[in-house]
DRENDO-1510 file (C-alpha; in Angstrom, 1 decimal, always signed):
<recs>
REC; n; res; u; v; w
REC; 1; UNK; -2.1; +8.0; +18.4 .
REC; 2; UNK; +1.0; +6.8; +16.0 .
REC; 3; UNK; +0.3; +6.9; +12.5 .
REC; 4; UNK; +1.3; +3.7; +11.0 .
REC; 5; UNK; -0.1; +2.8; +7.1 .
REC; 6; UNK; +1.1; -0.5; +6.9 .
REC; 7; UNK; +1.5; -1.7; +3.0 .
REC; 8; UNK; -1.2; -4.7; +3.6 .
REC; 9; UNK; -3.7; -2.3; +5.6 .
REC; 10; UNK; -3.3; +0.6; +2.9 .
REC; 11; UNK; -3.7; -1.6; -0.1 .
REC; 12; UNK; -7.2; -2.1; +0.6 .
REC; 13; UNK; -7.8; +1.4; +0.1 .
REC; 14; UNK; -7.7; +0.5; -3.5 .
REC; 15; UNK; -11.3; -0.2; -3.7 .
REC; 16; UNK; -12.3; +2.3; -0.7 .
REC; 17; UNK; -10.3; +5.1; -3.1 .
REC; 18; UNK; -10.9; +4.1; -6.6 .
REC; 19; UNK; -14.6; +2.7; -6.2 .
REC; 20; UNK; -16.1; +6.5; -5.2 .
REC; 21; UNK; -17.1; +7.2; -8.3 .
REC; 22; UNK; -18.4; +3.5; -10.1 .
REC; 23; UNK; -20.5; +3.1; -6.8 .
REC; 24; UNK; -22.8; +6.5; -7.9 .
REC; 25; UNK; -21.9; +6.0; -11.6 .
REC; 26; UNK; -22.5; +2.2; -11.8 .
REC; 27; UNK; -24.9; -0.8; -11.5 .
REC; 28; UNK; -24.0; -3.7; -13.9 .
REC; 29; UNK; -23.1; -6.9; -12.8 .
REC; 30; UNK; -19.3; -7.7; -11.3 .
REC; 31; UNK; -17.0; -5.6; -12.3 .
REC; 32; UNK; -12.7; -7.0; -12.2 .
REC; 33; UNK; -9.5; -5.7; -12.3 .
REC; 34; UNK; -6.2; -6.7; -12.0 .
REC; 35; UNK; -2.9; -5.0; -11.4 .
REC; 36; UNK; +1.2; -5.6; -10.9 .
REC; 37; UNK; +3.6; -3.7; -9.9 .
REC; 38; UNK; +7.4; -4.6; -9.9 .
REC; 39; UNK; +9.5; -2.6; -8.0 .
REC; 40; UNK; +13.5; -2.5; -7.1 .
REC; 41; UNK; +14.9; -0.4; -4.4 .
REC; 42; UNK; +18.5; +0.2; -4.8 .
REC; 43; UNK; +21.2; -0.2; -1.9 .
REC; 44; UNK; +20.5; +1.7; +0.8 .
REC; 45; UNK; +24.1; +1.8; +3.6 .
REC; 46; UNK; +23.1; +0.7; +7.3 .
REC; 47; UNK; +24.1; +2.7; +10.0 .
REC; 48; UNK; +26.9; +0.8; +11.7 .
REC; 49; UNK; +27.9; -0.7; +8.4 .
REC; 50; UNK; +27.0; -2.9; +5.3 .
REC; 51; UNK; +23.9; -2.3; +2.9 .
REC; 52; UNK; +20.8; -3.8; +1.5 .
REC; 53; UNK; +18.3; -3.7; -1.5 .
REC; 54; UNK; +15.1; -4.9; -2.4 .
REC; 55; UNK; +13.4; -6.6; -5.3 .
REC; 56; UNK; +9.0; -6.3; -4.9 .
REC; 57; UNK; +6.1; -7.8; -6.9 .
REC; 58; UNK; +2.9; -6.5; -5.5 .
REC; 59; UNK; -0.4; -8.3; -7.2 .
REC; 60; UNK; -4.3; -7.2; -6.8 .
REC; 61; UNK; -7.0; -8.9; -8.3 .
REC; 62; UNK; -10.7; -8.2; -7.5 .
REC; 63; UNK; -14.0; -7.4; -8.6 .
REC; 64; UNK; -16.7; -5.4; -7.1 .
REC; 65; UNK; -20.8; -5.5; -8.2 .
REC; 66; UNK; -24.1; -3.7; -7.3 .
REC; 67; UNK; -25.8; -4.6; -4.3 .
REC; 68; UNK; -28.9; -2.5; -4.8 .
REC; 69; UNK; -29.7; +1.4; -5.1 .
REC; 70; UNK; -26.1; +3.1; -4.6 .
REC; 71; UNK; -24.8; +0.2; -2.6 .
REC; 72; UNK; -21.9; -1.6; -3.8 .
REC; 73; UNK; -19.6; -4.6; -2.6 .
REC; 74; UNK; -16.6; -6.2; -3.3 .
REC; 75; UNK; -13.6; -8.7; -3.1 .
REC; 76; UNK; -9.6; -8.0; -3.3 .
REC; 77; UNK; -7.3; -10.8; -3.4 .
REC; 78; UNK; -3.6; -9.4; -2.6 .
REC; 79; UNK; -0.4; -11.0; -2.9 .
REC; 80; UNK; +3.3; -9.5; -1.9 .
REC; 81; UNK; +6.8; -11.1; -3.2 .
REC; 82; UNK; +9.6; -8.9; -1.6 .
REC; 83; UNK; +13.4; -10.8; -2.0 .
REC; 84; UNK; +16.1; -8.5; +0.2 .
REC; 85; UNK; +19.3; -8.9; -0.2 .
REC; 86; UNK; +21.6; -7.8; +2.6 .
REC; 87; UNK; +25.9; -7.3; +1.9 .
REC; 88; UNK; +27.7; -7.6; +4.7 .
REC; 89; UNK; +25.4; -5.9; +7.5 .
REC; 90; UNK; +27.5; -5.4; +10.4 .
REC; 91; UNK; +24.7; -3.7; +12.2 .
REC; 92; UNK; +22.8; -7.1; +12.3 .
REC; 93; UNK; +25.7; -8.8; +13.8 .
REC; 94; UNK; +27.2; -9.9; +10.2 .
REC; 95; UNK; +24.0; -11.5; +9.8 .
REC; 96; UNK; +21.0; -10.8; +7.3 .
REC; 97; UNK; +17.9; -10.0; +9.4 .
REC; 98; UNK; +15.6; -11.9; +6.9 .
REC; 99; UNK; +15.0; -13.4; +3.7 .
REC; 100; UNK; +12.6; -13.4; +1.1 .
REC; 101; UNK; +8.8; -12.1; +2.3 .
REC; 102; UNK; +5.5; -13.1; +1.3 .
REC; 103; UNK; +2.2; -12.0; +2.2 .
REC; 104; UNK; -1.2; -13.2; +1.3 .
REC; 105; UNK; -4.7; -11.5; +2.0 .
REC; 106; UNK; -8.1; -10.8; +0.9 .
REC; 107; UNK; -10.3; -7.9; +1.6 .
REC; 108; UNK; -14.3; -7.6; +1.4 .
REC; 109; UNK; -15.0; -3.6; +0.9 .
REC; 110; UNK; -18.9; -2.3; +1.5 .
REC; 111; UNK; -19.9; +0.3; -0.2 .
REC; 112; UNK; -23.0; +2.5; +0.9 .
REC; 113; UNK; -24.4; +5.6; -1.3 .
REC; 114; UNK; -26.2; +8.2; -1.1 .
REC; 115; UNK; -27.9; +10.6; -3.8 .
REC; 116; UNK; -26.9; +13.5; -1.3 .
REC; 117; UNK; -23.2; +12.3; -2.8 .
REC; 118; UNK; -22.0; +10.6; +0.6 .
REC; 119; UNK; -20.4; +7.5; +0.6 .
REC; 120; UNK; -19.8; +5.0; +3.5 .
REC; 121; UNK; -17.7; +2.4; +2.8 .
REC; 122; UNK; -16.6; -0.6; +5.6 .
REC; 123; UNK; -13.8; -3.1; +4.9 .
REC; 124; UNK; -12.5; -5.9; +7.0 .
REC; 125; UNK; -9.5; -7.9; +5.7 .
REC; 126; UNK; -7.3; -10.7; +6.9 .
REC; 127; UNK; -3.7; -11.2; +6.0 .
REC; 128; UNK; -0.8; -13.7; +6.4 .
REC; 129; UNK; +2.5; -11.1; +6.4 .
REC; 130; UNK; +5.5; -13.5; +7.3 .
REC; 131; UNK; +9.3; -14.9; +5.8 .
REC; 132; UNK; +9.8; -17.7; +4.5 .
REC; 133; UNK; +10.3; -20.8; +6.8 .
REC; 134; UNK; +7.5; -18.3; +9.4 .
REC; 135; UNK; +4.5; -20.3; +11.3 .
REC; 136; UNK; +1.6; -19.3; +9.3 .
REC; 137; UNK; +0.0; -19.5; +12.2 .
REC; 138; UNK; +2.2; -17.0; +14.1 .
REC; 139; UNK; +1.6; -14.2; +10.6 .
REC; 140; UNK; -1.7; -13.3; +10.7 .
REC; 141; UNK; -2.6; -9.5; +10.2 .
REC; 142; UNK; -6.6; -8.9; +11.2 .
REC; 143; UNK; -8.5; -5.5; +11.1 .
REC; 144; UNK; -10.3; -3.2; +8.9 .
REC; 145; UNK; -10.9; +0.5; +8.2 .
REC; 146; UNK; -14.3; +2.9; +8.2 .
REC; 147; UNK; -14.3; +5.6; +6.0 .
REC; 148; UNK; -16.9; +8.4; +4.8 .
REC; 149; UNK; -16.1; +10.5; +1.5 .
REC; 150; UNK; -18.1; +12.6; -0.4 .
REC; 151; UNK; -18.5; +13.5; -4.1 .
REC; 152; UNK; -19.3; +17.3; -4.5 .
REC; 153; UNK; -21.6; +18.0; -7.8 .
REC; 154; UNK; -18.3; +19.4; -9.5 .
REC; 155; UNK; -16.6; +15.9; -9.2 .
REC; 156; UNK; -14.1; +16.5; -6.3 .
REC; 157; UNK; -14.0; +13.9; -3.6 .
REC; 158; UNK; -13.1; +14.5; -0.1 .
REC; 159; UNK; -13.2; +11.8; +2.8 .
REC; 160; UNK; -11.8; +10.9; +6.1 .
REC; 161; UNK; -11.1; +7.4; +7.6 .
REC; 162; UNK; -10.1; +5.2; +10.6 .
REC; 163; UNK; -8.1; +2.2; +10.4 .
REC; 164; UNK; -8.1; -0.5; +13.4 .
REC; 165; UNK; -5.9; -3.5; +12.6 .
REC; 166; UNK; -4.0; -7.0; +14.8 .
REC; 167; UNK; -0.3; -6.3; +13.5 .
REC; 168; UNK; +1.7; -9.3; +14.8 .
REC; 169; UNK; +1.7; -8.7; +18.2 .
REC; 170; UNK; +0.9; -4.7; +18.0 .
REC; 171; UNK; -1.9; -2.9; +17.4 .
REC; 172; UNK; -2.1; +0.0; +15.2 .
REC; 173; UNK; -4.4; +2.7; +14.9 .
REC; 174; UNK; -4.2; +5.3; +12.1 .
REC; 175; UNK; -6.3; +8.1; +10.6 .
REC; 176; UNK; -6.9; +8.0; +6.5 .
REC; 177; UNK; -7.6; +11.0; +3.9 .
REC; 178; UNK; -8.9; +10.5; +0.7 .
REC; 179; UNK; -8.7; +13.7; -2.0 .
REC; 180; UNK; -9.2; +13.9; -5.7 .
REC; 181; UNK; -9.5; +17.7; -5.7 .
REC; 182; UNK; -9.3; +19.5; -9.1 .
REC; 183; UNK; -6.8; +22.8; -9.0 .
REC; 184; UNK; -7.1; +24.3; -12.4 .
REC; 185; UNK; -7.9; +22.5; -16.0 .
REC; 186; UNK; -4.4; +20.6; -15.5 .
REC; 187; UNK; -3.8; +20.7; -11.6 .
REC; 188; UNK; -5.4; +18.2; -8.9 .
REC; 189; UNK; -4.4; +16.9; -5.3 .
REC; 190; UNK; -4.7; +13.2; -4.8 .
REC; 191; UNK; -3.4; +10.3; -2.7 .
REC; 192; UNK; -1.2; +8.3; -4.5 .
REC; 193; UNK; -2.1; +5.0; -6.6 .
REC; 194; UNK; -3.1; +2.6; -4.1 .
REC; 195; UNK; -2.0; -0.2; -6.3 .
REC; 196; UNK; +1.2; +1.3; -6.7 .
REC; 197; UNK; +4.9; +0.9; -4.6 .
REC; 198; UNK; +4.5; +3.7; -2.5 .
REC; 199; UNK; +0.6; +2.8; -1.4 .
REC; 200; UNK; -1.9; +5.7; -0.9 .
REC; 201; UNK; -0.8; +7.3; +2.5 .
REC; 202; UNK; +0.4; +10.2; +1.2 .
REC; 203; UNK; -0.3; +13.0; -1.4 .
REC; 204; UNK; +0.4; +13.9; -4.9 .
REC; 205; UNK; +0.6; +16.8; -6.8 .
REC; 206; UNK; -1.0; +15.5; -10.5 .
REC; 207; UNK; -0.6; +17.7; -13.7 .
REC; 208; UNK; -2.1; +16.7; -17.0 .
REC; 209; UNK; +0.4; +16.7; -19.8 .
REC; 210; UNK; -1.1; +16.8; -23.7 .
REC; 211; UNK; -1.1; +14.0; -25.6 .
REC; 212; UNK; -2.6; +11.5; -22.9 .
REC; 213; UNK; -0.1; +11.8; -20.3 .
REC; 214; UNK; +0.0; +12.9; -16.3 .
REC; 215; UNK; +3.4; +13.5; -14.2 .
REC; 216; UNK; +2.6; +13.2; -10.6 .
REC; 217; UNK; +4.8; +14.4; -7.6 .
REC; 218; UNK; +4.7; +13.1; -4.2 .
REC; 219; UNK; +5.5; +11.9; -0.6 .
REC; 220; UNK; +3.9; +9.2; +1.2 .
REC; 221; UNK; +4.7; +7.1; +4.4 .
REC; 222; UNK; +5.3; +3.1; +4.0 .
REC; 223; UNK; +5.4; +0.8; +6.8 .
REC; 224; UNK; +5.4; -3.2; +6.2 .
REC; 225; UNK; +5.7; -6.0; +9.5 .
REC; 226; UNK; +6.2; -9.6; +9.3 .
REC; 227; UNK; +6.9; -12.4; +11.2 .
REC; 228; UNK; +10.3; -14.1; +10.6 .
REC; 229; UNK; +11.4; -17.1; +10.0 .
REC; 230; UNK; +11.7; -19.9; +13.0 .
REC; 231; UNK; +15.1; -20.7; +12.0 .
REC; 232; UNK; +16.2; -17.2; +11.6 .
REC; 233; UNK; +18.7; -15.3; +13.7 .
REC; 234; UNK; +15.9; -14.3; +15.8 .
REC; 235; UNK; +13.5; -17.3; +15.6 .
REC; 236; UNK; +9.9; -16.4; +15.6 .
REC; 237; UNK; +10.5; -13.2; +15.5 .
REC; 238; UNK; +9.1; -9.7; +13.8 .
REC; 239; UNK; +10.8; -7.7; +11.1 .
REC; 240; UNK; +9.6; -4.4; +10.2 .
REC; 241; UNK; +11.0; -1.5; +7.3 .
REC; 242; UNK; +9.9; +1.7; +7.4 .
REC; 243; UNK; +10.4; +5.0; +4.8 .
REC; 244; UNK; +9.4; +7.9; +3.3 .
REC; 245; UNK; +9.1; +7.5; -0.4 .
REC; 246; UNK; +9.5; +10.7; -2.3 .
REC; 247; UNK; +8.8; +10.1; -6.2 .
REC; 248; UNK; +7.9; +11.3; -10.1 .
REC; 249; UNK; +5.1; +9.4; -11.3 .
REC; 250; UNK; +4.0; +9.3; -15.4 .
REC; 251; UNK; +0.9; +7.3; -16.2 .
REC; 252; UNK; -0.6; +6.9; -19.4 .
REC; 253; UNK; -4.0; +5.1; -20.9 .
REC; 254; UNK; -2.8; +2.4; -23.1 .
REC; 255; UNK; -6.2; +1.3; -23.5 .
REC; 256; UNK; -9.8; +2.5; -22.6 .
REC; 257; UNK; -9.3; -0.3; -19.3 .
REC; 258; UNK; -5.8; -0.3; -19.2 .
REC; 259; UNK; -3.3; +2.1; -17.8 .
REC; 260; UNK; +0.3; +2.2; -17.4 .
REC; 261; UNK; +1.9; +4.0; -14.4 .
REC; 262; UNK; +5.9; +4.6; -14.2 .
REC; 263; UNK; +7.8; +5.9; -10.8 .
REC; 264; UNK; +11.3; +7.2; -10.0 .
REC; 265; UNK; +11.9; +8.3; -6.5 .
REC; 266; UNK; +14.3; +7.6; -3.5 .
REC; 267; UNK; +13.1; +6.2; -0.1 .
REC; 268; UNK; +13.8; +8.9; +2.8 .
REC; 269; UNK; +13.6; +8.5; +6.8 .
REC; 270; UNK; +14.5; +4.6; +6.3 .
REC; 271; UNK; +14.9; +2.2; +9.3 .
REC; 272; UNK; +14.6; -1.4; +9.7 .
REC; 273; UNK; +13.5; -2.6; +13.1 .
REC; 274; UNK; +13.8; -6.5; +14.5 .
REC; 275; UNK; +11.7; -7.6; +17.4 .
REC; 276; UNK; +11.8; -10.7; +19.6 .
REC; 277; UNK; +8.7; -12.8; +18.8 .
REC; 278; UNK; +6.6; -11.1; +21.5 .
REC; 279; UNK; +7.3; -7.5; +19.9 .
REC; 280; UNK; +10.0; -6.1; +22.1 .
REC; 281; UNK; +12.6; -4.6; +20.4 .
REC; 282; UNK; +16.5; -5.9; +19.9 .
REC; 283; UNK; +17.8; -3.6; +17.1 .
REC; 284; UNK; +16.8; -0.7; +15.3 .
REC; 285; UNK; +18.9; +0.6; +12.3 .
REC; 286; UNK; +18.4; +3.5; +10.0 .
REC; 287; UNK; +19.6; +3.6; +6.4 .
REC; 288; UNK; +20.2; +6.2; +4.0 .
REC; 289; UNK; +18.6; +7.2; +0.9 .
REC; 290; UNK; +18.1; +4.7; -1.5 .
REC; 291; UNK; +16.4; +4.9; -5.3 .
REC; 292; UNK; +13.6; +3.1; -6.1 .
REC; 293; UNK; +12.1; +2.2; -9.4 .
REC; 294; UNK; +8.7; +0.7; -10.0 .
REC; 295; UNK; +5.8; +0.2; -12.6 .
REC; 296; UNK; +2.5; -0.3; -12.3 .
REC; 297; UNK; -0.1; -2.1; -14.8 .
REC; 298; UNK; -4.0; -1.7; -14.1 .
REC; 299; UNK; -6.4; -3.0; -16.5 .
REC; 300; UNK; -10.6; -3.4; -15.7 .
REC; 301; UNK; -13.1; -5.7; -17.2 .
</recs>
């Protein structure tokens, strides 16, 4: 089994990671949130020649309410802007691969509680991953992820997943961790911000800092898969970028709902991969390191 978190799939975690805790804790009516991240990632070279960088706006809206007892459920409304920009990329034939990307999607999570502290939680999600000038038709992303954690009576959480999603003409299955695990007074474990530009496959080393703030360190795997456009050098085709971002993270409350979170990092083990449209390969490329800057703004209602 390959483990492949792509960015849509992982996203939805922000509910199945963040939720743990409101769905023993909480039982008012709908509960929102809202977050954006911007993110640049600097010029990484292409093996075989030329470069290419990145400018991302990732936006998630949703809300989530009590359904009874422990039971909670929820909606979460994502939206992707990714604008690449490629300089003279020799290894795609002197051609840029693709364009500007867009994906839209919405995820229903299911929450189910228990006072033993277990927590099931189900979430199907649909998404439309594709360039611009792509068949919409020809974009969809289909799946969801199962996922059991549970909430020990000191407050660490621990939980273990499976993900099952339609890819654009690929299939991919993946296992999923969830940990919030408490060190010492200052240390924990966690996965990263779902919300944020690395998404939650991964882990992070958290330490609190006085005066309100936490610096974070950590690794996580990112994997995105769209269709291209049908006027394209390869019409109807699938574009895929993988890496290994490696960042610093400092967050801080600005408000009682609202926290800011700031990264600096530099994506590692990075390819970019361009199928025909029925998924066979024509060229993989690696390239190297490249920096990567992002914020990320979450406020609740």
């Amino acid at each position: 089994m390959k483990f492949e978190a792509a960015r849509g799939a992982a996203a939805i975690g922000l509910l199945a990671l963040l939720a743990a805790g409101p769905v023993r804790a909480q039982s008012g009516g709908w509960q929102p949130f809202v977050s954006v991240t911007p993110v640049y990632q600097g010029q990484g070279d292409l093996d075989g020649g030329g470069d290419y960088s990145a400018f991302n706006v990732f936006l998630r809206a949703g809300a989530s309410a009590s359904i009874g007892g422990l039971n909670r459920a929820g909606v979460t409304f994502n939206y992707d802007y990714a604008d690449y920009s490629f300089s003279n990329p020799a290894a795609f034939g002197g051609v840029a691969p693709w364009g500007v990307v867009q994906r839209y999607g919405v995820a229903a999570p299911l929450f189910f509680g228990s006072d033993s502290g277990w927590i099931v939680n189900v979430t199907p999600s649909v998404d439309w991953f594709r360039e611009n000038g792509a068949d919409w038709s020809e974009s969809l992303n289909w799946g969801g992820i199962v996922s059991a954690s549970r909430i020990f009576p000191d407050g660490n959480r621990l939980g273990f997943g499976l993900g099952v999603f339609q890819r654009i003409e690929k299939t991919s299955v993946f296992p999923l961790i969830f940990v919030d695990w408490k060190l010492t007074d200052r240390w924990r474990i966690v996965n990263p911000l779902p919300a944020g530009p690395t998404g939650p496959a991964g882990l992070e080393l958290d330490y609190r800092l006085d005066g309100g703030w936490n610096l974070g360190l950590g690794a996580a795997w990112r994997t995105t898969r769209f269709r291209l456009s049908a006027t394209g050098p390869v019409p109807d085709g699938i574009g895929e970028e993988r890496g290994m971002p490696v960042f610093l993270r400092l967050t801080r409350s600005l408000a009682e709902r609202t926290t800011l979170h700031l990264y600096a990092g530099v994506v590692t083990a990075g390819q970019l991969r361009v199928e025909d449209s029925s998924g066979n390969a024509l060229r993989e490329v690696d390239f190297d390191p490249s920096l990567l800057l992002g914020a990320t703004l979450t406020a609740r209602f």
